[in-house]
Structure formats: C-alpha cells, structure tokens
C-alpha positions in Angstrom: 0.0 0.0 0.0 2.5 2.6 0.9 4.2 1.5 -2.7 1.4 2.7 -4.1 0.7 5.6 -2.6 4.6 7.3 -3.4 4.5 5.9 -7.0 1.0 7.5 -7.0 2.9 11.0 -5.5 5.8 10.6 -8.0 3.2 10.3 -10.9 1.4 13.3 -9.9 4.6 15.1 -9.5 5.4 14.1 -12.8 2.0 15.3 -14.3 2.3 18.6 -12.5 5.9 19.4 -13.5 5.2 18.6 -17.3 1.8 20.6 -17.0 3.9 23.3 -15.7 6.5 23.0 -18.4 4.2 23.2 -21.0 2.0 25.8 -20.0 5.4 27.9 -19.5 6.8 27.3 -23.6 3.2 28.0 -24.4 2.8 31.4 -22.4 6.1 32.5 -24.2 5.4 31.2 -27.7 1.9 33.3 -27.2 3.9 36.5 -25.9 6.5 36.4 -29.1 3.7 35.9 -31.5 1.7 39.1 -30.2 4.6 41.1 -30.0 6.7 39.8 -32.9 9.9 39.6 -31.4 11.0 36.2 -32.6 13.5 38.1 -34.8 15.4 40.0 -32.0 16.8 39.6 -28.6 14.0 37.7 -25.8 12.1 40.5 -24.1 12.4 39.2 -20.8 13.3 36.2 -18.8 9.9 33.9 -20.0 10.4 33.8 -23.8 13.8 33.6 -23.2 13.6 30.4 -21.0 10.9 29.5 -23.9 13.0 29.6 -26.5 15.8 27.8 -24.7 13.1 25.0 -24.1 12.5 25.2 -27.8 15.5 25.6 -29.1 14.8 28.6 -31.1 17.8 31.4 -30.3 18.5 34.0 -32.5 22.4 34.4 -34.2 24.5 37.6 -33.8 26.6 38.3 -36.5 30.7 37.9 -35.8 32.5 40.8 -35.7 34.6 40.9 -38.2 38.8 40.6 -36.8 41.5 42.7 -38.3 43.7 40.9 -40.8 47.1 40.9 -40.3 
C-alpha cells in the first residue's frame, strides 16, 4: 500500500511538472507571436527560457577581426 501511494505522489509530480512545463513554452510562444519579437533579442526572462526550451535562439553576426 505505501508502494502505491509514493508511486501514485511521484506520478502526480510528474504530471504537474510537465503541465507546468508546458503551460510555460506556451505562455512565451503566445507573448512572441503578439509582439513579434521572434527576430530580435528575448524580451524578458519567459520567452527567453521558452526559447531555450525550444531551441529557437537568434544568431549575432561575428564581428569581423582585423587581418594581419
């Protein structure tokens, strides 16, 4: 019984953590598509942790180094 009762906790941990996760990318993919930043540095903290989570960053150009 008490088996079941922690791999009934974990479960729900599980469940609430991945809820949690998701709800999180989704806020953030909602606030870059209303404000169209997607192309630019991550307004604040959220859309950048939900594009980490996603994998979507956006590439500075090098600076170009002095020959010679």
């Amino acid at each position: 019984m008490t088996t079941l009762i922690t791999l009934a906790a974990i479960d729900l941990t599980a469940a609430v953590t991945i809820t949690a996760i998701v709800a999180m990318v989704s806020a953030a993919i909602h606030r870059e598509e209303k404000h169209h930043t997607l192309t630019g540095e991550a307004p604040d903290q959220l859309t950048r942790v939900g594009r980490r989570l996603n994998g979507a960053y956006v590439r500075t150009p090098r600076r170009a180094t002095a020959a010679g």
